[in-house]
PDBQT receptor file of N, H, CA, C and O in Angstrom, charges set to zero:
ATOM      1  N   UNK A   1     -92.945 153.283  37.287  1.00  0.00    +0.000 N 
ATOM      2  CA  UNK A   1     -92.396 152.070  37.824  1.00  0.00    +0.000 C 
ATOM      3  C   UNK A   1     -90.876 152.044  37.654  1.00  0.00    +0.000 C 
ATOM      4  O   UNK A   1     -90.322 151.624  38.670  1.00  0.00    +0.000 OA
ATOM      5  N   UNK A   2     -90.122 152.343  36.755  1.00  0.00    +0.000 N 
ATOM      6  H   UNK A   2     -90.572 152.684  35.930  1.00  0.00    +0.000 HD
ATOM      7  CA  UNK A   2     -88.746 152.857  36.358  1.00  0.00    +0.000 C 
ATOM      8  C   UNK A   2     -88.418 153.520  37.182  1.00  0.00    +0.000 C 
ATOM      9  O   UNK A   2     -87.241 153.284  37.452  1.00  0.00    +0.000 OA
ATOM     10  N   UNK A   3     -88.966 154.517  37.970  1.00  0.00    +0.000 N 
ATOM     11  H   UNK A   3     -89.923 154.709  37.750  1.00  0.00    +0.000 HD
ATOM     12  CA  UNK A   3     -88.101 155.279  39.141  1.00  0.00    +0.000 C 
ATOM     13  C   UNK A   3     -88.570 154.892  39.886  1.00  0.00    +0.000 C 
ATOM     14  O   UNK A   3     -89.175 155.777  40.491  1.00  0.00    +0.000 OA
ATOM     15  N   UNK A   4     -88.736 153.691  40.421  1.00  0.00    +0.000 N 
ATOM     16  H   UNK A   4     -88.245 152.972  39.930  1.00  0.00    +0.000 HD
ATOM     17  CA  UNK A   4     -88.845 153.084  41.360  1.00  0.00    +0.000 C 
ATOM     18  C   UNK A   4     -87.150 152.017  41.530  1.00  0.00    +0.000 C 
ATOM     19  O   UNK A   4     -86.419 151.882  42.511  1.00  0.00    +0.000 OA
ATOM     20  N   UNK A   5     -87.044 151.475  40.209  1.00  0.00    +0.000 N 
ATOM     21  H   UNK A   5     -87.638 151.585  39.412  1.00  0.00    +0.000 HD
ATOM     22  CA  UNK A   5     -86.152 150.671  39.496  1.00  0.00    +0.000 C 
ATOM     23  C   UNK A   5     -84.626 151.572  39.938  1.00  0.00    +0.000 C 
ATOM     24  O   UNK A   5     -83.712 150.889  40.402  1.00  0.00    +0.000 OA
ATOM     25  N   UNK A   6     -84.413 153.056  39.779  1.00  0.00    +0.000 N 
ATOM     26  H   UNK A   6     -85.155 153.611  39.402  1.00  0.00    +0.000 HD
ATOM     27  CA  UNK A   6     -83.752 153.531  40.072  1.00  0.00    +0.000 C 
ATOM     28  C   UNK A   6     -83.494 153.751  41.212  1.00  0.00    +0.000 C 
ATOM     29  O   UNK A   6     -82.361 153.783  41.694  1.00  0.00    +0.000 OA
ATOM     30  N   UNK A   7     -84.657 153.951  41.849  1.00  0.00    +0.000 N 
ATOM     31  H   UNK A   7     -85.577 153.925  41.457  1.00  0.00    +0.000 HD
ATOM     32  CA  UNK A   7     -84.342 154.610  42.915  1.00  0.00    +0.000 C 
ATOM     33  C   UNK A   7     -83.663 153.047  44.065  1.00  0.00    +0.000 C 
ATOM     34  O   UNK A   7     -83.055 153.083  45.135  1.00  0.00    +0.000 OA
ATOM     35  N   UNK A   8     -84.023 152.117  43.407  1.00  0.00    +0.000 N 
ATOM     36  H   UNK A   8     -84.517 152.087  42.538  1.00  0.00    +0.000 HD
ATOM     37  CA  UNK A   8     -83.558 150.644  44.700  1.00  0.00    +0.000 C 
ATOM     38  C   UNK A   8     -81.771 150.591  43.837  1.00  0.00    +0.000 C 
ATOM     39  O   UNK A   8     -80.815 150.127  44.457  1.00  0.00    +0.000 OA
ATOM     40  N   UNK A   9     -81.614 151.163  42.328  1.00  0.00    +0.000 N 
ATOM     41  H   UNK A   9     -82.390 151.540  41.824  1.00  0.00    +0.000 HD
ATOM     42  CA  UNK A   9     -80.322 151.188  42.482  1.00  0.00    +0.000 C 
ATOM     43  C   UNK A   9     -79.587 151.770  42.908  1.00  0.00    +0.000 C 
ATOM     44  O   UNK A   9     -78.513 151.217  43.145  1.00  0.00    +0.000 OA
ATOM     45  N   UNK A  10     -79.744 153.109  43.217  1.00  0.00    +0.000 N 
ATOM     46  H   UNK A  10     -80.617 153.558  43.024  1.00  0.00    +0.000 HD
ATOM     47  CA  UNK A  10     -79.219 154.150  44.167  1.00  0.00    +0.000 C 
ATOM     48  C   UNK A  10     -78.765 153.535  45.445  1.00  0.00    +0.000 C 
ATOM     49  O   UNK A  10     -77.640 153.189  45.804  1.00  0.00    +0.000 OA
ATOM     50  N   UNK A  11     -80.285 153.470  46.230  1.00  0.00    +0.000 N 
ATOM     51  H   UNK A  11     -81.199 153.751  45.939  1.00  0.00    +0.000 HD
ATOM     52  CA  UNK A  11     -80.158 152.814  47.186  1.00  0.00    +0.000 C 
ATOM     53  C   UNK A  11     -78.942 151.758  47.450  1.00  0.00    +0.000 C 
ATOM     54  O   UNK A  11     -78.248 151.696  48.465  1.00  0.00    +0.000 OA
ATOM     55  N   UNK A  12     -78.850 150.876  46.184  1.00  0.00    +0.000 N 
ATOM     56  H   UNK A  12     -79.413 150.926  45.360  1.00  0.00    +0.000 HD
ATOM     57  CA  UNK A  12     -77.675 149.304  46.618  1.00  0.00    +0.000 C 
ATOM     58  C   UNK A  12     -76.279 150.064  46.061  1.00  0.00    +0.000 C 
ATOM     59  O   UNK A  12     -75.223 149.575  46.464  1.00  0.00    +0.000 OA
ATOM     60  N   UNK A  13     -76.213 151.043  45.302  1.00  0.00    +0.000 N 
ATOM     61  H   UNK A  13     -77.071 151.440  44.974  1.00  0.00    +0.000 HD
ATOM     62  CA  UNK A  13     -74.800 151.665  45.321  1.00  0.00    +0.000 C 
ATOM     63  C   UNK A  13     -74.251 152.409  46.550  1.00  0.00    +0.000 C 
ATOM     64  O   UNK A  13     -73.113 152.354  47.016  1.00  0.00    +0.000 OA
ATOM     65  N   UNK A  14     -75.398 153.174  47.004  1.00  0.00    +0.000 N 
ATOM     66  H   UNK A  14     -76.322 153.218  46.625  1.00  0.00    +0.000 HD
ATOM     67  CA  UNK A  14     -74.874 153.698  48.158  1.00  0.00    +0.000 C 
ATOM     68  C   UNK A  14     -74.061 152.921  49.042  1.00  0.00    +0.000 C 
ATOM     69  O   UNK A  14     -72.861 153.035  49.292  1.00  0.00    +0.000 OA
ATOM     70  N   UNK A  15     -75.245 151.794  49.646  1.00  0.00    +0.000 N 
ATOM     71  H   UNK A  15     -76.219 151.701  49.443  1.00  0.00    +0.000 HD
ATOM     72  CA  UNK A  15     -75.370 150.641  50.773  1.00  0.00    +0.000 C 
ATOM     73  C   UNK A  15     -73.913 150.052  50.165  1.00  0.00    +0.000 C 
ATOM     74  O   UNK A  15     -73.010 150.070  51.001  1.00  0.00    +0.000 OA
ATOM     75  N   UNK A  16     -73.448 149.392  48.473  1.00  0.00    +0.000 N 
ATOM     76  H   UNK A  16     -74.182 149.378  47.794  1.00  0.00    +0.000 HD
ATOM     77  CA  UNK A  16     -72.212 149.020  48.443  1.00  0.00    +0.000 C 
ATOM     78  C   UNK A  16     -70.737 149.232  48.906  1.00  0.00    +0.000 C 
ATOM     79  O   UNK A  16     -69.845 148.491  49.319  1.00  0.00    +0.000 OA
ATOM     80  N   UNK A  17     -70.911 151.026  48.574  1.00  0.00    +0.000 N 
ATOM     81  H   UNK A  17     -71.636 151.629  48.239  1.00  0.00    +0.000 HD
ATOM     82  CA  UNK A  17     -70.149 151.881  48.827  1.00  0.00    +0.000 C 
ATOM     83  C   UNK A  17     -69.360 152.049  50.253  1.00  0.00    +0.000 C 
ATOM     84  O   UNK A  17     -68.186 152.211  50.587  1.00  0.00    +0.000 OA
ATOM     85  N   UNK A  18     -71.122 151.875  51.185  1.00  0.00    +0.000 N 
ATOM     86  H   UNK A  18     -72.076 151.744  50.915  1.00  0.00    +0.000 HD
ATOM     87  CA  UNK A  18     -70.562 151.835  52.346  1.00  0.00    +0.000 C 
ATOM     88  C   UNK A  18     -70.770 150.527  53.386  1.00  0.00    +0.000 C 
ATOM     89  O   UNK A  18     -71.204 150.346  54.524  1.00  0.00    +0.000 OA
ATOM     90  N   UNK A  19     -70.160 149.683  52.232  1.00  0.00    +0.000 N 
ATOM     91  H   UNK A  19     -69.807 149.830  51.308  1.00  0.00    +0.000 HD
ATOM     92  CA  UNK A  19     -69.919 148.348  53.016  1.00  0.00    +0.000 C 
ATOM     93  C   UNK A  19     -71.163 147.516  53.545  1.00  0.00    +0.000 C 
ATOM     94  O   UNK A  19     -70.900 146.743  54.466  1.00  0.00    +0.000 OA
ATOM     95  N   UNK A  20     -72.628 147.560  53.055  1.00  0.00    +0.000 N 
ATOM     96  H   UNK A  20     -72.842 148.188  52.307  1.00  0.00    +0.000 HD
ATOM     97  CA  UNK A  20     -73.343 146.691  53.495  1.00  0.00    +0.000 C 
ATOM     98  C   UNK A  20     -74.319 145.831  52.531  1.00  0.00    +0.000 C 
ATOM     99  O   UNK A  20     -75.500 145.828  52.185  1.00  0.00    +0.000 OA
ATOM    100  N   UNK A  21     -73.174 145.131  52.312  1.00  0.00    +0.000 N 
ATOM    101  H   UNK A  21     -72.214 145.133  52.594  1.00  0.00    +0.000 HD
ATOM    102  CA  UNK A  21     -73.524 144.321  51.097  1.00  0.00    +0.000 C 
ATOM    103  C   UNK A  21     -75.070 143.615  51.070  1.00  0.00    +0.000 C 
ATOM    104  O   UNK A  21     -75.789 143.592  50.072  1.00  0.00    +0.000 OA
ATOM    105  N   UNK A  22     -75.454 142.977  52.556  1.00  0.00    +0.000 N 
ATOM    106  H   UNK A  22     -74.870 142.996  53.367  1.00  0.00    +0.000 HD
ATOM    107  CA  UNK A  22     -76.563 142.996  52.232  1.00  0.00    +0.000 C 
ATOM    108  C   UNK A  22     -77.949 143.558  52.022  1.00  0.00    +0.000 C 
ATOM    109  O   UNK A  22     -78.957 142.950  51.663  1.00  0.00    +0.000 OA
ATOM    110  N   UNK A  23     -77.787 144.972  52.345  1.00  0.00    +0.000 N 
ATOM    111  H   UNK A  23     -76.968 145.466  52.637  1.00  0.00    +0.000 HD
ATOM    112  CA  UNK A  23     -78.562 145.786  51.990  1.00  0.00    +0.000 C 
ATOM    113  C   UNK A  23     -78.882 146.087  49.777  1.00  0.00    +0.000 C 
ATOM    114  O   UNK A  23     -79.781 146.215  48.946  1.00  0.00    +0.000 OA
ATOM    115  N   UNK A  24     -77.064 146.028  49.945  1.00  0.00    +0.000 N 
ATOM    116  H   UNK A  24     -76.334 145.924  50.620  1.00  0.00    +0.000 HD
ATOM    117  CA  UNK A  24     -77.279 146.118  48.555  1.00  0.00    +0.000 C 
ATOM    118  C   UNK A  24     -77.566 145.120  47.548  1.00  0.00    +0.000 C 
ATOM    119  O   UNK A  24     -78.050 145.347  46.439  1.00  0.00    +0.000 OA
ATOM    120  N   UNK A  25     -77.233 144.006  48.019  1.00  0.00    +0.000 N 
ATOM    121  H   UNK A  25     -76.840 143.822  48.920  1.00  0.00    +0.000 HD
ATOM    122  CA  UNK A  25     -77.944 142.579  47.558  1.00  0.00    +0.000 C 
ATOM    123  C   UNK A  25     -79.311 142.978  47.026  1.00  0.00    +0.000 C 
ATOM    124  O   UNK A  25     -79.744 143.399  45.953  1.00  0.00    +0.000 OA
ATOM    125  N   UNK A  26     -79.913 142.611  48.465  1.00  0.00    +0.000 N 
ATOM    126  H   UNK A  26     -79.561 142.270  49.336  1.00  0.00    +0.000 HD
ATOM    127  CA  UNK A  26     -81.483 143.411  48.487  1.00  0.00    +0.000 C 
ATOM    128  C   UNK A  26     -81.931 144.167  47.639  1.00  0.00    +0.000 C 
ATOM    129  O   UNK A  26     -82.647 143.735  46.736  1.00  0.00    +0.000 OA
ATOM    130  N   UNK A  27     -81.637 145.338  47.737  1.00  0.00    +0.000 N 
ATOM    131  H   UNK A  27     -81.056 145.689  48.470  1.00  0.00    +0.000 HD
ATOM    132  CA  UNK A  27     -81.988 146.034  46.630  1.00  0.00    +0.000 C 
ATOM    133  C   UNK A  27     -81.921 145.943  45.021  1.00  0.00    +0.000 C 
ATOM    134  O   UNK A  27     -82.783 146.351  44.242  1.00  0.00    +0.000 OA
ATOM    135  N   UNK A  28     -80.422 145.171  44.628  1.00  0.00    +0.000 N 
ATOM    136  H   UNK A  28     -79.721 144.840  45.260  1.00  0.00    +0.000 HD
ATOM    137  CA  UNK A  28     -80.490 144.949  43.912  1.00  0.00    +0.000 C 
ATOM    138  C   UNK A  28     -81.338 144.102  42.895  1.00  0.00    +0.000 C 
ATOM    139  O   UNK A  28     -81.417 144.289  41.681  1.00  0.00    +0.000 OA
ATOM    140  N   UNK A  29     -82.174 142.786  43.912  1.00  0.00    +0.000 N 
ATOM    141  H   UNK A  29     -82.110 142.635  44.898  1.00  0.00    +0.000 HD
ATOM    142  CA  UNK A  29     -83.056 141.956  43.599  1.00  0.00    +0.000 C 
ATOM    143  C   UNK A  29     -83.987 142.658  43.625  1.00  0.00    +0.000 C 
ATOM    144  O   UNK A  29     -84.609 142.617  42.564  1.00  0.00    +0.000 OA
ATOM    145  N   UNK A  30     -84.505 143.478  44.548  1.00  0.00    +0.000 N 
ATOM    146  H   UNK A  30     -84.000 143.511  45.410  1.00  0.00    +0.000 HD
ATOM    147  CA  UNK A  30     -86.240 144.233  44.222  1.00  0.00    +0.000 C 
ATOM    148  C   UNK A  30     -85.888 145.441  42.820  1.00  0.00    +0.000 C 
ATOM    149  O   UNK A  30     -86.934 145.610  42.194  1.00  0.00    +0.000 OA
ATOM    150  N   UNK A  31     -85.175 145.945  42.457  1.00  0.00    +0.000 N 
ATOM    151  H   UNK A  31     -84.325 145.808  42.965  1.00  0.00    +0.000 HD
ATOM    152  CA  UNK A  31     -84.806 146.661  41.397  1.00  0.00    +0.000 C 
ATOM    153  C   UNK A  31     -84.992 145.808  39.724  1.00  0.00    +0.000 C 
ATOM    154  O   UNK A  31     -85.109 146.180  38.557  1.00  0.00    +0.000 OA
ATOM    155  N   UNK A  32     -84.946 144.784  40.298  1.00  0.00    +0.000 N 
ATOM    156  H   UNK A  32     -84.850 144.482  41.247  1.00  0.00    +0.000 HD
ATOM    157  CA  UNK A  32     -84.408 143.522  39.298  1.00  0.00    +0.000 C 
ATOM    158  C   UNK A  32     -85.953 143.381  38.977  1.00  0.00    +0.000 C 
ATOM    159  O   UNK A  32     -86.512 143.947  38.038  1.00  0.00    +0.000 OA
ATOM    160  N   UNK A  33     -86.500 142.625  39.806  1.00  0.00    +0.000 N 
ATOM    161  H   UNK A  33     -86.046 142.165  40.569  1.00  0.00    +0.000 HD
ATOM    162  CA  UNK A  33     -87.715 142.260  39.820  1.00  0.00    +0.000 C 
ATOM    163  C   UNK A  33     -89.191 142.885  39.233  1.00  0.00    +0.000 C 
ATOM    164  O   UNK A  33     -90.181 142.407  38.678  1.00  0.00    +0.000 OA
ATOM    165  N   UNK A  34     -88.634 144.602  39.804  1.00  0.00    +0.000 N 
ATOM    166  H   UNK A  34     -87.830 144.990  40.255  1.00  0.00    +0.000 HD
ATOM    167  CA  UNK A  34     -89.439 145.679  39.346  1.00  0.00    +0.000 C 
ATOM    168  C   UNK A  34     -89.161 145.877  37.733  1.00  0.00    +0.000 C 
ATOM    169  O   UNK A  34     -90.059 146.037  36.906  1.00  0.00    +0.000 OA
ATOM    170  N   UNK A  35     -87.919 145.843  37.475  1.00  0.00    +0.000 N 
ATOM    171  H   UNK A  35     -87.190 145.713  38.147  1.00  0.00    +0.000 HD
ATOM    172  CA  UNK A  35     -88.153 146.203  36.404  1.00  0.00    +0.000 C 
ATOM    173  C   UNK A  35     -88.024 145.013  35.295  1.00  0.00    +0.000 C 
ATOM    174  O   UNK A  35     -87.784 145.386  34.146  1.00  0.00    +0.000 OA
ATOM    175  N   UNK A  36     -88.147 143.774  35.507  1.00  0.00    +0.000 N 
ATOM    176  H   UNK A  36     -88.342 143.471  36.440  1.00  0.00    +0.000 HD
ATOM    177  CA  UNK A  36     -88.977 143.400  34.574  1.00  0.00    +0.000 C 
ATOM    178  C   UNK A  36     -90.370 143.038  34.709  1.00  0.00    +0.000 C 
ATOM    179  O   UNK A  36     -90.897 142.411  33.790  1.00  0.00    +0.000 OA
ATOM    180  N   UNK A  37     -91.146 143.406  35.912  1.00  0.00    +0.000 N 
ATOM    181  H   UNK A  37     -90.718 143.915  36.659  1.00  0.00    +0.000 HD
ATOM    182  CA  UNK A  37     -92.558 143.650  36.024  1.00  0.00    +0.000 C 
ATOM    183  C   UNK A  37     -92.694 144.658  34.824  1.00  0.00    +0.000 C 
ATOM    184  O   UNK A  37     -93.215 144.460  33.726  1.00  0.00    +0.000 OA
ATOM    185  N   UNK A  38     -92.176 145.628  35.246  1.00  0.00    +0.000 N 
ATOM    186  H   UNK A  38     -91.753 145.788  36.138  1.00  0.00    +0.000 HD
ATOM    187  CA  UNK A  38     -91.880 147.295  34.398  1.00  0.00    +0.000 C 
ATOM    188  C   UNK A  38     -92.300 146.308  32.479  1.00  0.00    +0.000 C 
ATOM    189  O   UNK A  38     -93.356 146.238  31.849  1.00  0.00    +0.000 OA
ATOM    190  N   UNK A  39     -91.134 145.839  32.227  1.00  0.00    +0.000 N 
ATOM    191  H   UNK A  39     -90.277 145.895  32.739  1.00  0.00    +0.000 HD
ATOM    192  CA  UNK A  39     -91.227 145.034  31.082  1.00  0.00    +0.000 C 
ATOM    193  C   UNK A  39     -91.629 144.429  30.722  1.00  0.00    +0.000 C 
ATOM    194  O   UNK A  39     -91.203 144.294  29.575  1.00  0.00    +0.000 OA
ATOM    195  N   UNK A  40     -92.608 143.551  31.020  1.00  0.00    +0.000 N 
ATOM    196  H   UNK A  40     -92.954 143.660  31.952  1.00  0.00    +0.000 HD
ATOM    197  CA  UNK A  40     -93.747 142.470  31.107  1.00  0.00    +0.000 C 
ATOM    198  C   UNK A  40     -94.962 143.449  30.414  1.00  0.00    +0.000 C 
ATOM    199  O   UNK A  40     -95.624 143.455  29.376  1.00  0.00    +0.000 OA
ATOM    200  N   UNK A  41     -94.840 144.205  31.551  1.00  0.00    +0.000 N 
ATOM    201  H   UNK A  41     -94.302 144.200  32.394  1.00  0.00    +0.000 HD
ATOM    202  CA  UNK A  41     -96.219 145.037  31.377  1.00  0.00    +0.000 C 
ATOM    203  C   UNK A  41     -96.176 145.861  30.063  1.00  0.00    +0.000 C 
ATOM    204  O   UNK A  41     -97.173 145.743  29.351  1.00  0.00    +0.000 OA
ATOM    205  N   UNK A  42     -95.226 146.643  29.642  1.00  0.00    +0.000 N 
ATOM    206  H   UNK A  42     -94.416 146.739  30.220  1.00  0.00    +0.000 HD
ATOM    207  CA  UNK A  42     -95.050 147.686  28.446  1.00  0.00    +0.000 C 
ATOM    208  C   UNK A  42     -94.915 146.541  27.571  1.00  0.00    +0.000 C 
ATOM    209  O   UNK A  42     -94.660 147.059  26.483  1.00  0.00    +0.000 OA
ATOM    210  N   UNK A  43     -94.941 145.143  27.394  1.00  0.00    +0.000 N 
ATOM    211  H   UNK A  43     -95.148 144.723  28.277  1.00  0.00    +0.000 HD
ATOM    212  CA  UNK A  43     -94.766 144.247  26.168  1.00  0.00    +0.000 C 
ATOM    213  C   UNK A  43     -96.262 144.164  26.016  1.00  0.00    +0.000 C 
ATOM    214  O   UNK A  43     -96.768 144.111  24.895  1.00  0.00    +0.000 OA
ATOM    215  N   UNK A  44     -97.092 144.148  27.289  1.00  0.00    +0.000 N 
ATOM    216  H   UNK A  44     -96.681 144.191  28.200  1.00  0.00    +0.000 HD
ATOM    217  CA  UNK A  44     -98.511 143.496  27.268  1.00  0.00    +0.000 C 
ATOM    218  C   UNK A  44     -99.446 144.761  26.587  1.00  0.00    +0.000 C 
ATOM    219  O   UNK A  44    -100.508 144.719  25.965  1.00  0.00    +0.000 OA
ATOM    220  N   UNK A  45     -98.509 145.981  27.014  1.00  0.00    +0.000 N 
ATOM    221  H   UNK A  45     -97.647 146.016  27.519  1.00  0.00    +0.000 HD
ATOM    222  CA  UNK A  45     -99.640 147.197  26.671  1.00  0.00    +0.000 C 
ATOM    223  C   UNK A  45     -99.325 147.118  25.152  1.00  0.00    +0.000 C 
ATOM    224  O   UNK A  45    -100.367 147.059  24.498  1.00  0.00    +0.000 OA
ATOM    225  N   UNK A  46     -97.943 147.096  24.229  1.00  0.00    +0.000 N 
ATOM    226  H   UNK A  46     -97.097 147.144  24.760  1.00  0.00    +0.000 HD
ATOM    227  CA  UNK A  46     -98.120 147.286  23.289  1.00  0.00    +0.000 C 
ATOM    228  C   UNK A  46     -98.320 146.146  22.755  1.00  0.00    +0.000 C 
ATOM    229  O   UNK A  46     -97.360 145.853  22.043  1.00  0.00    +0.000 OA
ATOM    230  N   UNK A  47     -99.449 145.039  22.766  1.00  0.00    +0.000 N 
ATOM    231  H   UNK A  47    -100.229 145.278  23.344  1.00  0.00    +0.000 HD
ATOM    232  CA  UNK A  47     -99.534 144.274  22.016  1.00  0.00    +0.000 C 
ATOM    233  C   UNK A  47    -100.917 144.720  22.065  1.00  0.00    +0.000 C 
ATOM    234  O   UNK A  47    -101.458 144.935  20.980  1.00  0.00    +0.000 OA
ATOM    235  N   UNK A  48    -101.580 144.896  23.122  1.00  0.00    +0.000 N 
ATOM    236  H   UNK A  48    -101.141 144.722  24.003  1.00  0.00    +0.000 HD
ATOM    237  CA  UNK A  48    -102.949 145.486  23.553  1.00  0.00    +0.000 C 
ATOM    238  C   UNK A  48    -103.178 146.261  22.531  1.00  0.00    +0.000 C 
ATOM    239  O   UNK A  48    -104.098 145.966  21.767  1.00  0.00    +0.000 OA
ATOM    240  N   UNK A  49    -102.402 147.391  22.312  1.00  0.00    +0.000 N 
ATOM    241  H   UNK A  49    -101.655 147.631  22.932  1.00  0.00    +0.000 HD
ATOM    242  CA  UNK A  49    -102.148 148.808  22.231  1.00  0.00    +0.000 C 
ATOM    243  C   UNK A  49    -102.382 148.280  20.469  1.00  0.00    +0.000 C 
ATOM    244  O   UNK A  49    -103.492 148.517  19.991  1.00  0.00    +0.000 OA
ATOM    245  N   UNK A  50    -101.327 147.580  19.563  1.00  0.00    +0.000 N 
ATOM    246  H   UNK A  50    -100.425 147.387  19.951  1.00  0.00    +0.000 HD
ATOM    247  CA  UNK A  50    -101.366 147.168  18.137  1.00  0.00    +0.000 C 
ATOM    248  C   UNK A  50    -102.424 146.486  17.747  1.00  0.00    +0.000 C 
ATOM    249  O   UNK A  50    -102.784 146.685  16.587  1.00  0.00    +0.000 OA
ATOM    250  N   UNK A  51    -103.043 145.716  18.405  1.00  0.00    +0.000 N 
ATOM    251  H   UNK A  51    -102.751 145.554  19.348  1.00  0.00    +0.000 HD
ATOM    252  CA  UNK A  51    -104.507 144.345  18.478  1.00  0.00    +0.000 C 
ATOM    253  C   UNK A  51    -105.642 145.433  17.983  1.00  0.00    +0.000 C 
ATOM    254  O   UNK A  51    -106.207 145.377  16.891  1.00  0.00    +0.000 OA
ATOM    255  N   UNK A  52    -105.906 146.609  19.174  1.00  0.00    +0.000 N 
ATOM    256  H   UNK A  52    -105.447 146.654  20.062  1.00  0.00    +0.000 HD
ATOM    257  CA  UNK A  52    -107.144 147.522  18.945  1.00  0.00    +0.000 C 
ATOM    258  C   UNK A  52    -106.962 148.192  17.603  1.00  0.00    +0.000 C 
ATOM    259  O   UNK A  52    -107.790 148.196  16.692  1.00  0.00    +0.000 OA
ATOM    260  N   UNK A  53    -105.399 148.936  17.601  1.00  0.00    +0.000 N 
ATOM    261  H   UNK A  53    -104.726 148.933  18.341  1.00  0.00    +0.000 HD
ATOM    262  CA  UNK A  53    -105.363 149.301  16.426  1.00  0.00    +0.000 C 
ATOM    263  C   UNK A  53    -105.542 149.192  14.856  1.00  0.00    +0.000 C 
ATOM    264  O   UNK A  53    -105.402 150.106  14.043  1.00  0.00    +0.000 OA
ATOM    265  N   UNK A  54    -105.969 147.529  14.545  1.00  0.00    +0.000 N 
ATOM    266  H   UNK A  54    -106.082 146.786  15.205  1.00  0.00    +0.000 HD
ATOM    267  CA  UNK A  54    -105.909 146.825  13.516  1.00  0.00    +0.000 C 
ATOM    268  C   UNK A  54    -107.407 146.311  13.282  1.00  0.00    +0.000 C 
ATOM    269  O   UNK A  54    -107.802 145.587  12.368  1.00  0.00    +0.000 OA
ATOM    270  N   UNK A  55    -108.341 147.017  14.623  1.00  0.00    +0.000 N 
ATOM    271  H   UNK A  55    -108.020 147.605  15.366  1.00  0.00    +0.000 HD
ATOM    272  CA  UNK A  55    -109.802 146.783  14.290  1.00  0.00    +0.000 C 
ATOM    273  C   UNK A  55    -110.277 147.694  13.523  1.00  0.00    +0.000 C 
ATOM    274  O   UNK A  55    -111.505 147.632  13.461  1.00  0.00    +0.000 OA
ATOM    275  N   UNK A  56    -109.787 148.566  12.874  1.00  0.00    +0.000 N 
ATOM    276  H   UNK A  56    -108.790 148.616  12.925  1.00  0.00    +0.000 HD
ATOM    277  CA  UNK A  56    -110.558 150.244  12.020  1.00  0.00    +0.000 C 
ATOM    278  C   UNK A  56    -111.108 148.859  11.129  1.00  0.00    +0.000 C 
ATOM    279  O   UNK A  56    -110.765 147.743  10.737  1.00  0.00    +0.000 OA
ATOM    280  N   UNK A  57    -112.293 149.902  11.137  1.00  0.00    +0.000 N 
ATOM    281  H   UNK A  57    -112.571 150.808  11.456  1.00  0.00    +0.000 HD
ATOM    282  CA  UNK A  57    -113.270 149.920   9.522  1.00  0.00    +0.000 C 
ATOM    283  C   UNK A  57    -113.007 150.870   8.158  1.00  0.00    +0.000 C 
ATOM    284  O   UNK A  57    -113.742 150.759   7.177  1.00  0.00    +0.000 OA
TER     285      UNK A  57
């Protein structure tokens, strides 16, 4: 999901570079968005992830 994150910043540097700001707007918000989906989710796995771990017998 992170190179996804990259790859829409690429994308809005390019698009900046060459003058089409709203392309790079754009991108910049779906980059944004993705990666705190990205972060949401890796908070949810490692709480998941510590919870199971603390069931041993």
């Amino acid at each position: 999901m992170l190179g996804w994150v990259v790859t829409f910043l690429v994308i809005a540097l390019i698009a900046g570079i060459l003058g089409f700001g709203g392309v790079a707007g754009a991108s910049i918000e779906i980059a944004k968005i993705i990666f705190f989906i990205a972060v949401v989710l890796f908070l949810v796995s490692a709480v998941v992830g510590l919870a199971r771990g603390r069931n041993r017998i």
